[in-house]
Each structure stands twice: as C-alpha cells, then as structure tokens.
MARRO-325923 format. One record per residue (C-alpha): residue number from 1; residue in three letters; chain; z, x, y. Coordinates in Angstrom, 2 decimals. Layout:
<recs>
> i/aa/ch/Z/X/Y
> NUM/ALA/A/Z/X/Y .
...
</recs>
This chain:
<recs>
> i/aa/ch/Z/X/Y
> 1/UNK/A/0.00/0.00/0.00 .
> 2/UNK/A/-0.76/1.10/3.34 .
> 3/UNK/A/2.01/2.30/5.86 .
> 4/UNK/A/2.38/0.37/8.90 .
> 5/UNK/A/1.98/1.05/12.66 .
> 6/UNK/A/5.75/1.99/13.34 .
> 7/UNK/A/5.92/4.03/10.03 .
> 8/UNK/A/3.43/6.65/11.65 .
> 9/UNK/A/5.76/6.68/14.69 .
> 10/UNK/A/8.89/7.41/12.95 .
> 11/UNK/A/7.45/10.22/11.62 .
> 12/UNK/A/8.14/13.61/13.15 .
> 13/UNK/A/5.57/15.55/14.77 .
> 14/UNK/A/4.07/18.95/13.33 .
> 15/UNK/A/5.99/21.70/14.56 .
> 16/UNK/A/2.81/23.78/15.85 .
> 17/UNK/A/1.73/20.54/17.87 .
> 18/UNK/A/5.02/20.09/19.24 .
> 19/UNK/A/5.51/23.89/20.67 .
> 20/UNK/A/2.03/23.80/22.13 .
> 21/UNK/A/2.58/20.63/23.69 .
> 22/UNK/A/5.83/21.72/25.37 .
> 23/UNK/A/4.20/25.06/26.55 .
> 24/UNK/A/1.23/23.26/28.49 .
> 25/UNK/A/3.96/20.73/30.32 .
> 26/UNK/A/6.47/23.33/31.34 .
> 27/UNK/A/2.91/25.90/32.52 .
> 28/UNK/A/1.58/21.81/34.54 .
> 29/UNK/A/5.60/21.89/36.15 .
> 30/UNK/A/5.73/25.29/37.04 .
> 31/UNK/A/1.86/25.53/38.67 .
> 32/UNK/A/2.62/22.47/40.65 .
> 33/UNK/A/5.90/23.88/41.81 .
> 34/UNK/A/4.09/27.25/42.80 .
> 35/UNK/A/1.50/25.40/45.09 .
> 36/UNK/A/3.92/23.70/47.14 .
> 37/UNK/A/5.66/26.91/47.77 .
> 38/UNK/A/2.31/28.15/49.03 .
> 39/UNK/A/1.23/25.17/50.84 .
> 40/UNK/A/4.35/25.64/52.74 .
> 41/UNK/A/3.73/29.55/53.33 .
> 42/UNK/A/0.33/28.53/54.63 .
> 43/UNK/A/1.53/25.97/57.07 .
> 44/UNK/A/4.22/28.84/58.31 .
> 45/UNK/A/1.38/31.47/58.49 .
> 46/UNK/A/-0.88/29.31/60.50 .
> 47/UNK/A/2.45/28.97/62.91 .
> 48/UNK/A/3.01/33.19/62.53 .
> 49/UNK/A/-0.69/33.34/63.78 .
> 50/UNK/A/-1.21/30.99/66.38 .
> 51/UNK/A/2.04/32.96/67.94 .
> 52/UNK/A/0.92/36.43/66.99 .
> 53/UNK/A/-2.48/35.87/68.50 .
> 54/UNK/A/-1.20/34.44/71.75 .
> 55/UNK/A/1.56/37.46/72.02 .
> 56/UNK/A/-1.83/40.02/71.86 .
> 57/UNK/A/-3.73/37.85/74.74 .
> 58/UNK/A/-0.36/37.90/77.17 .
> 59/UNK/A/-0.22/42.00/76.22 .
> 60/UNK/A/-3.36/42.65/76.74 .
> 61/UNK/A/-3.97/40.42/79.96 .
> 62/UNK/A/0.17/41.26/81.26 .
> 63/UNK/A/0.34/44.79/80.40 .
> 64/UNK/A/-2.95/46.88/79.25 .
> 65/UNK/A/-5.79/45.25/81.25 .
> 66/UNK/A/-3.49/45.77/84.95 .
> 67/UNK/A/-2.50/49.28/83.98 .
> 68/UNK/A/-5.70/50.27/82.40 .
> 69/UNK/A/-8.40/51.21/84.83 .
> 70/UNK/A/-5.13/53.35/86.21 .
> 71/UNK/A/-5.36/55.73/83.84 .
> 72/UNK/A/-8.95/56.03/83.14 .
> 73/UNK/A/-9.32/59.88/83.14 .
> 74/UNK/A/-13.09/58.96/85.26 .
> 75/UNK/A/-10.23/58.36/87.90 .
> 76/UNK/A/-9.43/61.86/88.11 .
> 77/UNK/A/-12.29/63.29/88.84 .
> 78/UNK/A/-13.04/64.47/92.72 .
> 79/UNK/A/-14.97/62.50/94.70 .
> 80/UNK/A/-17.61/65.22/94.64 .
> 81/UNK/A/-18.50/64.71/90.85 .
> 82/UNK/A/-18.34/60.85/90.90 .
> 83/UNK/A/-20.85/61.05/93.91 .
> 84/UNK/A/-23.31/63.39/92.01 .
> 85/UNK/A/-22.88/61.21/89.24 .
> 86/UNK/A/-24.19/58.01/90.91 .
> 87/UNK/A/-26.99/59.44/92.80 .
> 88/UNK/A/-28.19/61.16/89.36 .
> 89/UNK/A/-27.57/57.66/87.92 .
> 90/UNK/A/-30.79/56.23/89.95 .
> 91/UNK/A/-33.19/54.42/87.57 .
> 92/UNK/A/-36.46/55.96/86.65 .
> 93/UNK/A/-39.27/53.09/87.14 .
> 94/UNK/A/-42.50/53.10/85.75 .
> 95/UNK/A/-45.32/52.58/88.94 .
> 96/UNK/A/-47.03/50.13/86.75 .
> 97/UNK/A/-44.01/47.44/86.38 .
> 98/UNK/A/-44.35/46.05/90.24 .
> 99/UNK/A/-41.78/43.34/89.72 .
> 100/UNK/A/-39.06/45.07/88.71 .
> 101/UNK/A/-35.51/44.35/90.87 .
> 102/UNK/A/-34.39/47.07/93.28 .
> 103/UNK/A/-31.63/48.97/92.36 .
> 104/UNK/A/-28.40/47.75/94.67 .
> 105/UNK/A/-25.25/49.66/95.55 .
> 106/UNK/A/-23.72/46.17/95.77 .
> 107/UNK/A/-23.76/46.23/92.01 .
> 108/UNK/A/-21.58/49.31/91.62 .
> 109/UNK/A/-18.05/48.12/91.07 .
> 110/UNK/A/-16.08/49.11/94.59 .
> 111/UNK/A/-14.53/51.75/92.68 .
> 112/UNK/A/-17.36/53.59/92.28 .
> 113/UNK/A/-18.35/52.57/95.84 .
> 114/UNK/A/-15.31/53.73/97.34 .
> 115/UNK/A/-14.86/57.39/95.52 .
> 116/UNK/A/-18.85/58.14/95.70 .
> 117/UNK/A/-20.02/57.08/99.21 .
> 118/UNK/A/-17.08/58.27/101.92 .
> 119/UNK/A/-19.35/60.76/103.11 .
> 120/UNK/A/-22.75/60.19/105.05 .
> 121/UNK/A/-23.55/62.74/102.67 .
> 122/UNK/A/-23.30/60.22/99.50 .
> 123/UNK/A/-24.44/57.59/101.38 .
> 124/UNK/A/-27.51/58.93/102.45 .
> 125/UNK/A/-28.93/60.16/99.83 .
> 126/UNK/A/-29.35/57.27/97.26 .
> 127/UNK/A/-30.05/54.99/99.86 .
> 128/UNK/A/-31.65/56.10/103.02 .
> 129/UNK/A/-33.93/59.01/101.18 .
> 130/UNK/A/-34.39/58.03/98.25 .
> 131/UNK/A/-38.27/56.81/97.75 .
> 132/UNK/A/-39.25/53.36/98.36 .
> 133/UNK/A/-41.22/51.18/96.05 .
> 134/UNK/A/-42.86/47.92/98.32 .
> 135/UNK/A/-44.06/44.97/97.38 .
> 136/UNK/A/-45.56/43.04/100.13 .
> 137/UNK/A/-47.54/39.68/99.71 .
> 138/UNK/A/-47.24/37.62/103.35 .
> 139/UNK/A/-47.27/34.54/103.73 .
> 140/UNK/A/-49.73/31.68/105.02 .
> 141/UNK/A/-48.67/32.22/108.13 .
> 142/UNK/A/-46.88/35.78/107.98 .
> 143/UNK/A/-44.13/37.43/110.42 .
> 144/UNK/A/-45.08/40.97/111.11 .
> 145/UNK/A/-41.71/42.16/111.84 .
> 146/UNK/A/-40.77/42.98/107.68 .
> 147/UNK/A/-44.22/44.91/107.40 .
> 148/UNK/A/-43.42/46.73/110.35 .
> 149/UNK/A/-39.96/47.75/109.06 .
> 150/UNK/A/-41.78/48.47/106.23 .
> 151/UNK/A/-44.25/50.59/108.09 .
> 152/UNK/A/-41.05/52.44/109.85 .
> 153/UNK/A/-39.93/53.76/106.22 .
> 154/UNK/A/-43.58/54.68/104.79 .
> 155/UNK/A/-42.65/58.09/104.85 .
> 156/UNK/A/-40.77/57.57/101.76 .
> 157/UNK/A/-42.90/54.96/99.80 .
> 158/UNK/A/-43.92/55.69/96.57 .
> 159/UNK/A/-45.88/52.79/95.08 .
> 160/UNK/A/-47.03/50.28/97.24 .
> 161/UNK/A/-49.02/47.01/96.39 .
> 162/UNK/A/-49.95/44.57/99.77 .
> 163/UNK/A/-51.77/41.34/99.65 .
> 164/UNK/A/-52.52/40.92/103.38 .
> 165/UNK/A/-54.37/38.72/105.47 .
> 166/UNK/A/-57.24/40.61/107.48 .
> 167/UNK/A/-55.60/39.91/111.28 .
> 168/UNK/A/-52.50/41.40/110.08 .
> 169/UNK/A/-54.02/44.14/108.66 .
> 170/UNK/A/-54.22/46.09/111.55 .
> 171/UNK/A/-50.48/46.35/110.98 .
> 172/UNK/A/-50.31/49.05/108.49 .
> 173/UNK/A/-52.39/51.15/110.25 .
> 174/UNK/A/-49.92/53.49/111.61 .
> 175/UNK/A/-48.88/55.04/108.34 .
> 176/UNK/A/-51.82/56.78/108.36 .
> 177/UNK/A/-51.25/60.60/107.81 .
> 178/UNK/A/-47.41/59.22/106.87 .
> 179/UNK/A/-47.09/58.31/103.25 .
> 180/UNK/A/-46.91/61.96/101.82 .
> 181/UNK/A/-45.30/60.41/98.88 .
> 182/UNK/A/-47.39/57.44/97.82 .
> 183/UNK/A/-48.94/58.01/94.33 .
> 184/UNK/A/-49.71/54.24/92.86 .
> 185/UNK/A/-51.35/51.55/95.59 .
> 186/UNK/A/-52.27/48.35/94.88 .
> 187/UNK/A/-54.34/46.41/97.75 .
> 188/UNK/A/-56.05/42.84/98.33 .
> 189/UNK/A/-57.20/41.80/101.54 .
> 190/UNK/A/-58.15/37.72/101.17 .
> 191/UNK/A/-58.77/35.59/104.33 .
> 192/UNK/A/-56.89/31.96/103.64 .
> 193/UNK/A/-55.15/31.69/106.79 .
> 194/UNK/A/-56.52/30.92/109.82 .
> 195/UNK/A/-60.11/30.48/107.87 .
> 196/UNK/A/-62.41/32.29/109.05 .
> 197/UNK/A/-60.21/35.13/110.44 .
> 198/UNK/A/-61.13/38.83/110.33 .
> 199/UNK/A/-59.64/42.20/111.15 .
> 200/UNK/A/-59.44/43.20/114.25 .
> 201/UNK/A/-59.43/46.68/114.37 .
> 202/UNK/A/-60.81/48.98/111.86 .
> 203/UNK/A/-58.40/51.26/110.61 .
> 204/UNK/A/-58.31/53.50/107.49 .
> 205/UNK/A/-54.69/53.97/106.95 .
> 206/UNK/A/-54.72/55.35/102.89 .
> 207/UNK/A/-57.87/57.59/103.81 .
> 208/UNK/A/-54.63/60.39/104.18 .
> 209/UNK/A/-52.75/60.31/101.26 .
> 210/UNK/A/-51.95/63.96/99.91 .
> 211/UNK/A/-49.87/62.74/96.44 .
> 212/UNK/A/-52.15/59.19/95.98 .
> 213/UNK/A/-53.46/59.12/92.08 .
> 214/UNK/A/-53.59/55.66/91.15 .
> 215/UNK/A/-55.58/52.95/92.91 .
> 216/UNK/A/-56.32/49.12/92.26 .
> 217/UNK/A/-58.48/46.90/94.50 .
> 218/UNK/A/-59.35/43.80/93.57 .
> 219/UNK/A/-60.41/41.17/96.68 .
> 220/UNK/A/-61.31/42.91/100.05 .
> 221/UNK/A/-63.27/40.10/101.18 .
> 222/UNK/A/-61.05/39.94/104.39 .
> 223/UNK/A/-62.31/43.01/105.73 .
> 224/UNK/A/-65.51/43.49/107.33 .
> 225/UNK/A/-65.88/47.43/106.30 .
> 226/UNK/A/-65.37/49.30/103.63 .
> 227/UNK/A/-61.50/50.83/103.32 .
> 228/UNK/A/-61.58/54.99/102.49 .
> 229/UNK/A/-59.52/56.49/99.89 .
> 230/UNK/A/-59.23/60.07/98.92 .
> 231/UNK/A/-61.55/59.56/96.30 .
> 232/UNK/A/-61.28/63.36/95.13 .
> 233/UNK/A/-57.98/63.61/94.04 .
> 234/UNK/A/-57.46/59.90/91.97 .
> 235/UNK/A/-57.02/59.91/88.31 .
> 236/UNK/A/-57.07/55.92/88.05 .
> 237/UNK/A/-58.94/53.27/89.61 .
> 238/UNK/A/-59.03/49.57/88.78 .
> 239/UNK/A/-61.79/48.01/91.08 .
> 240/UNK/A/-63.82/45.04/91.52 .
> 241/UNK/A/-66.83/45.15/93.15 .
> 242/UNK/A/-70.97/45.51/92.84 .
> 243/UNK/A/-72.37/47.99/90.69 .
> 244/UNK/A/-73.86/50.13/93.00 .
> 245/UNK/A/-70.73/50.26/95.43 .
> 246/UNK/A/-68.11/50.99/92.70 .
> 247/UNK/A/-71.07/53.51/91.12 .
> 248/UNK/A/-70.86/55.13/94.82 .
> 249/UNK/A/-67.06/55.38/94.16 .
> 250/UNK/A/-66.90/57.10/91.05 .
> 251/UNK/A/-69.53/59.63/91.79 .
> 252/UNK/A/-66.66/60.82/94.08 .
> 253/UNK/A/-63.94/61.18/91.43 .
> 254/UNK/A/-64.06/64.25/89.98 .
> 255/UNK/A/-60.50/64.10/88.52 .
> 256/UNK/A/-60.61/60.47/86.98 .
> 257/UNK/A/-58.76/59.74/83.94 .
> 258/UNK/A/-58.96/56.09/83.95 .
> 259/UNK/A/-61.13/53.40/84.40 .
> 260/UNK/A/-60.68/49.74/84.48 .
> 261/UNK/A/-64.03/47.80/86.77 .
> 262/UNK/A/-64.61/44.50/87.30 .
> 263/UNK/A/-68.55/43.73/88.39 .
> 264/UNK/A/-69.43/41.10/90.42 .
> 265/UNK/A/-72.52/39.18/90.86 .
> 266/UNK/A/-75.35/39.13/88.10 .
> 267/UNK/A/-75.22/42.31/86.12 .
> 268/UNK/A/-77.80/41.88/83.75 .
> 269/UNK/A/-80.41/41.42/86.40 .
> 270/UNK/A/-79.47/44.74/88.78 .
> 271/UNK/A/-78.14/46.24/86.24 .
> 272/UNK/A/-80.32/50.26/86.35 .
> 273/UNK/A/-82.97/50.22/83.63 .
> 274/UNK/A/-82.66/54.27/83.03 .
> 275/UNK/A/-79.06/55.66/81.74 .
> 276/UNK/A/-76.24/56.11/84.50 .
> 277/UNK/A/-75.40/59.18/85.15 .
> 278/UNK/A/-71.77/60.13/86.30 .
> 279/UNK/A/-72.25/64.35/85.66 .
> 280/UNK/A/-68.31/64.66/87.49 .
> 281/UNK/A/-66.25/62.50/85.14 .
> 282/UNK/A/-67.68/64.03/81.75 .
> 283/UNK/A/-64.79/66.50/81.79 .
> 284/UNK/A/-61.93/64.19/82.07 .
> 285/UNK/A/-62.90/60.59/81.33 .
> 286/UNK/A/-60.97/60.13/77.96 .
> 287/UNK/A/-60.70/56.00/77.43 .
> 288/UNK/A/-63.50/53.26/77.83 .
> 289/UNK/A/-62.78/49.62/77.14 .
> 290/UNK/A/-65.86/47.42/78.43 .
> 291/UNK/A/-65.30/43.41/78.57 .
> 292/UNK/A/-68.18/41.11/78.54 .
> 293/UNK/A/-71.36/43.31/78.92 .
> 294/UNK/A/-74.33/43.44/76.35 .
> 295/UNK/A/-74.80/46.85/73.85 .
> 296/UNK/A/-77.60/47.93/75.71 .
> 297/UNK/A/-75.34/48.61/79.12 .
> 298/UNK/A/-72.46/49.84/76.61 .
> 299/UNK/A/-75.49/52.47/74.94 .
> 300/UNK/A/-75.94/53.73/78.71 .
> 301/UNK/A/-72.36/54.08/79.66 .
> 302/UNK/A/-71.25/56.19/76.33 .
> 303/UNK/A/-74.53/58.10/77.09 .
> 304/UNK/A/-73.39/59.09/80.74 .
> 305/UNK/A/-70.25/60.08/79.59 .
> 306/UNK/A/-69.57/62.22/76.33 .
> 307/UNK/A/-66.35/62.64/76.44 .
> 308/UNK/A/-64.79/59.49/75.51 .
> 309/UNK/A/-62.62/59.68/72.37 .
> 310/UNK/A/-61.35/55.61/72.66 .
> 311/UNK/A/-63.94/53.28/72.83 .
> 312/UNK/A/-63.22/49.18/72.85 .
> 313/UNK/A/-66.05/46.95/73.31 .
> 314/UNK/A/-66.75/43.33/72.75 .
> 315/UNK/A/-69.84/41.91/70.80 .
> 316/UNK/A/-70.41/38.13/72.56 .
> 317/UNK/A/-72.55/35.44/70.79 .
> 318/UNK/A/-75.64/36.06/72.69 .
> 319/UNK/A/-75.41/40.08/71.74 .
> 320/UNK/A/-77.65/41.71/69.17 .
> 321/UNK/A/-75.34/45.05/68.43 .
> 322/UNK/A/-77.24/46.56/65.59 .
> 323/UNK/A/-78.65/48.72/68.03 .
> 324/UNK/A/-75.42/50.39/69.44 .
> 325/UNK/A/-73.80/49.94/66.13 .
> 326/UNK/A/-76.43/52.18/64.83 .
> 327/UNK/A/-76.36/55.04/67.31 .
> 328/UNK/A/-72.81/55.70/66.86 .
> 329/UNK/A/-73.11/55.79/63.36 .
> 330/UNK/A/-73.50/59.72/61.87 .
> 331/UNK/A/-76.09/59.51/59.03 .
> 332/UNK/A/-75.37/62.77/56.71 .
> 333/UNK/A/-77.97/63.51/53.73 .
> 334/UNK/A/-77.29/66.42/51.15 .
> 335/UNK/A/-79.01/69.18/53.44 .
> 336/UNK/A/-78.62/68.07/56.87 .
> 337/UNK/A/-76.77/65.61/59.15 .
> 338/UNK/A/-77.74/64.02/61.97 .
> 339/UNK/A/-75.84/63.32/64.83 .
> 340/UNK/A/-74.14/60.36/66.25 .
> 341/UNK/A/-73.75/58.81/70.13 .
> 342/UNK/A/-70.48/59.94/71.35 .
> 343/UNK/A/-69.20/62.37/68.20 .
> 344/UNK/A/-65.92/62.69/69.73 .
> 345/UNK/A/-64.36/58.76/69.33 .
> 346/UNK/A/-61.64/58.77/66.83 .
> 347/UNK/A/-60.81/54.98/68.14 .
> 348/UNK/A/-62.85/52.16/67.80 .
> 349/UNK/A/-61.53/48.25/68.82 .
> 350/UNK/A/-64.01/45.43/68.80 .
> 351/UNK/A/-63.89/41.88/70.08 .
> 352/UNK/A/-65.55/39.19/68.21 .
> 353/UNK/A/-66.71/36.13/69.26 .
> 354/UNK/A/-68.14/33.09/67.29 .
> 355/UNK/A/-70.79/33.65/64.84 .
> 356/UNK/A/-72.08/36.89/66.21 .
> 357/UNK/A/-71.14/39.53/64.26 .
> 358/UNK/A/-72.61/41.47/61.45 .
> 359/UNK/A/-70.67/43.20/59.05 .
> 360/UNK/A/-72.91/45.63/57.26 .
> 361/UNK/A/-74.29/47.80/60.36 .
> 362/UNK/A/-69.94/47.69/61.39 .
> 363/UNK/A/-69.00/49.03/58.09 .
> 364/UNK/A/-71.39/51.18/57.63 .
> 365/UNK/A/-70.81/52.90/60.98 .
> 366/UNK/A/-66.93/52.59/60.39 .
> 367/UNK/A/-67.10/54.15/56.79 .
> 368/UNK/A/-69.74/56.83/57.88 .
> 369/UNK/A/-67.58/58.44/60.98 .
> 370/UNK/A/-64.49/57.88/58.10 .
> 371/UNK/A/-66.15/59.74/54.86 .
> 372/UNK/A/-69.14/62.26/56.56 .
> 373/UNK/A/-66.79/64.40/58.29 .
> 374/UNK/A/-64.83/65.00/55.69 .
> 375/UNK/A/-67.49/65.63/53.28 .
> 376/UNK/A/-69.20/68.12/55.51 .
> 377/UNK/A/-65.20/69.73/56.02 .
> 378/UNK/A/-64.97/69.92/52.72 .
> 379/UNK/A/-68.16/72.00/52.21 .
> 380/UNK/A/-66.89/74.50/55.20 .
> 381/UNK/A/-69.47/73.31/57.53 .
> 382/UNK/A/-69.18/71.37/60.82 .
> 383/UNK/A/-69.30/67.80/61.12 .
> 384/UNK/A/-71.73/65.40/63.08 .
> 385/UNK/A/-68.41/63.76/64.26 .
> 386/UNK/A/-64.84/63.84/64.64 .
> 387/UNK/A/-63.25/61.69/62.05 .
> 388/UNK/A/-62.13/58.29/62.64 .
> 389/UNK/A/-58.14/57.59/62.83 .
> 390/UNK/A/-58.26/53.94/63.99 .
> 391/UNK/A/-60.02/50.49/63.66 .
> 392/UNK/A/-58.74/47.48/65.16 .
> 393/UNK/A/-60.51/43.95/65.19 .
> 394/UNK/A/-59.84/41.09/67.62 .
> 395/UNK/A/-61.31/37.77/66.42 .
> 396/UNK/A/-60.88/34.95/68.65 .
> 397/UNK/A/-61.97/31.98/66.60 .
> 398/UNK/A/-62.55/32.20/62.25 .
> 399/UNK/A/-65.72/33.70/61.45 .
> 400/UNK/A/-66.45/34.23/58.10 .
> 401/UNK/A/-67.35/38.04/57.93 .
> 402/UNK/A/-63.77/38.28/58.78 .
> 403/UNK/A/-63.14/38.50/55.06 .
> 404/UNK/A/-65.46/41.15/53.89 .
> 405/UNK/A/-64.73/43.33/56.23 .
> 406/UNK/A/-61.38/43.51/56.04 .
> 407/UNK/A/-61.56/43.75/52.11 .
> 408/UNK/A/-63.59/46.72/52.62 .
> 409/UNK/A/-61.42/48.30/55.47 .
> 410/UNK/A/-58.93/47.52/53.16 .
> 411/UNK/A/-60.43/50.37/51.07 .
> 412/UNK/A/-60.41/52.96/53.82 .
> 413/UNK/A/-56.72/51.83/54.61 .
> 414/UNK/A/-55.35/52.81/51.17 .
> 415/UNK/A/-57.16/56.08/51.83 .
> 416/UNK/A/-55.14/57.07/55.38 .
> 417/UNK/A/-57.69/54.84/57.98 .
> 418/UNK/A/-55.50/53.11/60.52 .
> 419/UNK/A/-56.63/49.25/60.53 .
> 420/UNK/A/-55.51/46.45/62.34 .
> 421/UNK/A/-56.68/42.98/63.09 .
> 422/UNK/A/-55.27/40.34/65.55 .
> 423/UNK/A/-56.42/36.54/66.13 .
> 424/UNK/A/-56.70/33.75/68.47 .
> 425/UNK/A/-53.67/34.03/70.98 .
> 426/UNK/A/-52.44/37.69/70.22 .
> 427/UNK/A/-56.57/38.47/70.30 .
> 428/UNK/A/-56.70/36.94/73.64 .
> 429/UNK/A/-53.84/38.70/74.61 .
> 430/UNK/A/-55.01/42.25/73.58 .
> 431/UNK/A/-58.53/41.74/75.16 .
> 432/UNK/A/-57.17/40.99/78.46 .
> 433/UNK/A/-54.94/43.79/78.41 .
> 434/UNK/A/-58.22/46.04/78.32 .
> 435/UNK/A/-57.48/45.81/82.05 .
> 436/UNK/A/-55.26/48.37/83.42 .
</recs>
C-alpha cells in the first residue's frame, strides 16, 4: 500500500541535503547583511566627498590662488629681462594672411605691463618702432584723416594692401621715397563713389620702394594712368590686366619667382600667334599654374620659359590636349631618346572638366616621364627628363576615365609615384587656390 502525503513529511531529511541547505541560507543572511553595511559606507562616502571636495575649492580659492602669483619666481626677475622678454615675444606674421588681428599691449596682463614698459625705452620699442602692417579699404564716402595718420607712420609699414577710391588717391602720395620697409603691397583703385570720379593728381607713390618684393593689383580702373612699380627688384606679382600690358610688365622682372595673371578681354582672339618670349624670367621662374586657357597658349608659355619644374593646367570641354599632352611626353627607344617640352617638371596637376579628357595620351605621358628616366639612369646615361615625383587630378563633376586612370596610377603609386585626386568641392577649392 502506498504511504500517504503526511508520511513523506514525517520523514527526516537526508543529511547531505540538510547541511547544504543550511550553508546556502546562512551565505543569503550574511551577503544581505554585508550590503547594507556598504550601502551605508557609500551614503557616508558621498557625504566625506561632497565635504572633501568643497574644503580643496575654499584652499585653493582662500589660500593658494591669493598667494600664488606672489611667489612666482617670473616675479623676481628685473625689470630689464621681463622687458626684453616681451618685446622678443612679438608675433611673427606671414605677409600673405592680411586679416590677421594686431597684436595689443592691452592684452598683456598689467603685470607684465607694469614691470616691462616703465621706461620710454620698453615702451617704444614694441609699439612706436616696431613695423606696421595696414589694411586700408575706405569707405563710400571715406574720411581722409585715418589714411593720413596712416601716411604719417609709412616709414615703418611693412605690408600694405589699400582699396581706394581714385579722388582720394592723391592721399598716399606723400610716402613716396618713405616706405623703406614695405616688402608685400596689395592695391585696387575702383571708382563707386561719386560715379564718375577720377584722380586728381597723378602721383606714383610705390615707384620708390627699396625692400618691395611682392605685388598684387587687381582693379585700377579708377586711375586714368598707369601706376609704376620697381619692376626690377619683385619676385611676385599677381596682376590683372591685358595681355600685352601685363607682357610689358614682366619683360621688366628679371628677378620673378612667382606668377599668378589674370587676362582680361578676349584672349583667344589677341592672343600672339608666334611663341612669347620672356628671355629674363628663364633663370628664376620655378611654378606655373594656368586657369582657363586652351593647350595651344599653355604649349607657348612652357616654350618661353624652360625652367618651370611645377606645372598645373586645366583641360576645359572645348580643349583638344593631345597636342600638349604629347610634347611633354619623352619618347625613349632602345638606341636613342628623344626629348620632351619642359624636361625639368617633376609636378604635374590637371583640372578636368566634363567629358573632355582622354586618358591614354595622360598616362602615357605620366608613365613615360615616371619609367624613361630611370631606365636611361639605370643604363648610366642621361635622361630626356627629370623624373616625375607627383600627379594630382582635380575632377569637378564624374567622368568616367576617372577610373582607369587612377587604376593605372595606382600602379605607379605602389612603385614610389606621389598621386592624388580631389573632387567636386575640395576640386573647386584647389583650382581656385592656383591664385596666389
């Protein structure tokens, strides 16, 4: 018969149940006990901390922040040293950046103020000789009195860059023979206010300029004759003008670096039929980057000046390259190599536009300045051409040789060519900065 319900309960547990069952409630009892204990520790730390932390901010803002700048050991130095210190402390600008802020003595903290500049010494020298950087753009209807202050100091300006209307031009004319120091000018003269007006004297004051080395013109329409500059001694112009003017200009400039030239008026059409010739610059002119003219004007240009060794062009819709593409491309056979327009380039950046480009005259001129001259090295004899370090490729919409050729510079890449390739927006970007 079976047993019954309360028969199983009467019986006495196993004695291994019962011991493990014992163990696991006393280890429950003693784990909860444990974390209430540290519940309550955390509640007191949190109280500890909160105090702790505001005991460090009353120390620190009662006792070590009053007392501190006291015993700074920059506080013993003489007067003498600190001055040195702040006038040697002047920034360093770069002439390009023409918006950046003036350096004030107002932002000095007044102790450095009061230990550097007691003398007329100290005061003098960061402030009333050290060189002046101007930026002066009047207004529609302008108050002469700031550009002659201005004028009053040109003794120590070192960059200068005026946008002037032509009846208050006659202004700046007595720092002629007076800006010994000016090196970097930038200039626009534009009539829009009152219309119509023009200067009224004629002066030349930058024809005297002994340390002048950078120049940029861009609108002189407000003048009614042409503004002299010591063409002679500039290594960088950025101009905008006709052809034949600015081709005046440069057969002046011996010593030019730089080049950055805006034409106006229809190019194509006056543009000379036989190759320009600029003998003076071959021997310094370094850099050419040409926006929006066709390969047969770029052909003449690298033929008037063999020197350049960083070429950037731009191949437009309407072009037909092959033709410039195919004089700057070395052609090598196994006795004899023929050589290539402009052999010294070693940088090459091109511009795309929609649907015209062709990659196979590209990479064949790309891969032929990359593998000849190192062929010919190789052999101990001299190369048709410099070897190529660079390629970059600015593509302002998708064209589909795009792929190809960057599969195949891809190639050159692995082997030490340096390629590159930007689009739309950073393209645009690039291209525009062609302009110094």
């Amino acid at each position: 018969m079976p047993s019954s319900f309360d028969d199983d309960l009467s019986r006495p547990l196993d004695t291994p149940f019962s011991k493990t069952f014992l163990e696991g409630v006393k280890v429950v009892i003693e784990g909860e006990c444990r974390i209430v204990d540290l519940d309550s520790a955390i509640c007191h730390a949190k109280f500890e901390l909160e105090r702790m932390a505001h005991a460090r901010v009353v120390i620190i803002q009662g006792q070590v922040a009053r007392h501190k700048n006291a015993t700074r050991a920059f506080r013993r130095l003489p007067p003498e040293i600190v001055g040195k210190i702040l006038i040697s402390a002047a920034p360093v600008s770069d002439a390009d950046d023409i918006m950046e802020s003036p350096w004030y003595l107002g932002h000095i903290c007044h102790y450095w103020r009061e230990r550097a500049l007691p003398t007329s010494r100290d005061a003098a020298l960061p402030v009333l000789e050290r060189p002046l950087k101007v930026l002066y753009w009047s207004a529609s209807k302008p108050d002469p009195r700031l550009l002659r202050m201005l004028v009053e100091r040109s003794e120590r300006w070192t960059f200068a860059s005026h946008l002037l209307n032509p009846h208050n031009f006659g202004e700046i004319a007595p720092i002629r023979g007076r800006i010994p120091q000016l090196r970097h000018l930038r200039i626009e003269v534009v009539t829009f206010w009152p219309p119509g007006a023009t200067s009224k004297t004629q002066s030349q004051p930058f024809e005297i300029a002994p340390a002048l080395r950078d120049i940029s013109f861009d609108d002189l329409s407000g003048l009614s004759y042409p503004l002299m500059f010591p063409w002679s001694q500039l290594t960088r112009l950025k101009g905008t003008g006709r052809l034949s003017k600015l081709l005046a200009s440069l057969q002046r400039m011996p010593n030019l670096e730089l080049v950055s030239l805006t034409l106006e008026g229809d190019l194509f059409a006056t543009a000379p039929s036989t190759p320009i010739t600029l003998p003076r610059l071959h021997l310094t002119l370094r850099t050419l980057r040409i926006m929006f003219c066709n390969p047969a004007h770029i052909t003449q240009i690298l033929t008037a000046v063999p020197t350049i060794e960083t070429l950037a062009f731009q191949i437009m819709s309407s072009d037909k390259p092959d033709a410039l593409l195919k004089n700057l491309t070395p052609r090598g056979g196994q006795d004899q190599q023929q050589p290539c327009l402009r052999p010294n380039i070693h940088s090459i950046t091109v511009a795309l536009d929609q649907g015209s480009f062709r990659p196979g005259q590209f990479m064949n001129m790309v891969e032929s300045r990359w593998r000849i001259p190192a062929a010919v090295l190789a052999k101990g004899e001299t190369p048709p051409c410099v070897r190529l370090r660079s390629v970059e490729i600015l593509v302002f919409r998708d064209t589909e040789c795009v792929e190809p050729v960057m599969q195949r510079l891809g190639a050159l890449e692995h082997q030490g060519l340096k390629v590159s390739m930007l689009y739309g927006h950073e393209a645009t970007d690039q291209f525009y900065d062609w302009r110094i």
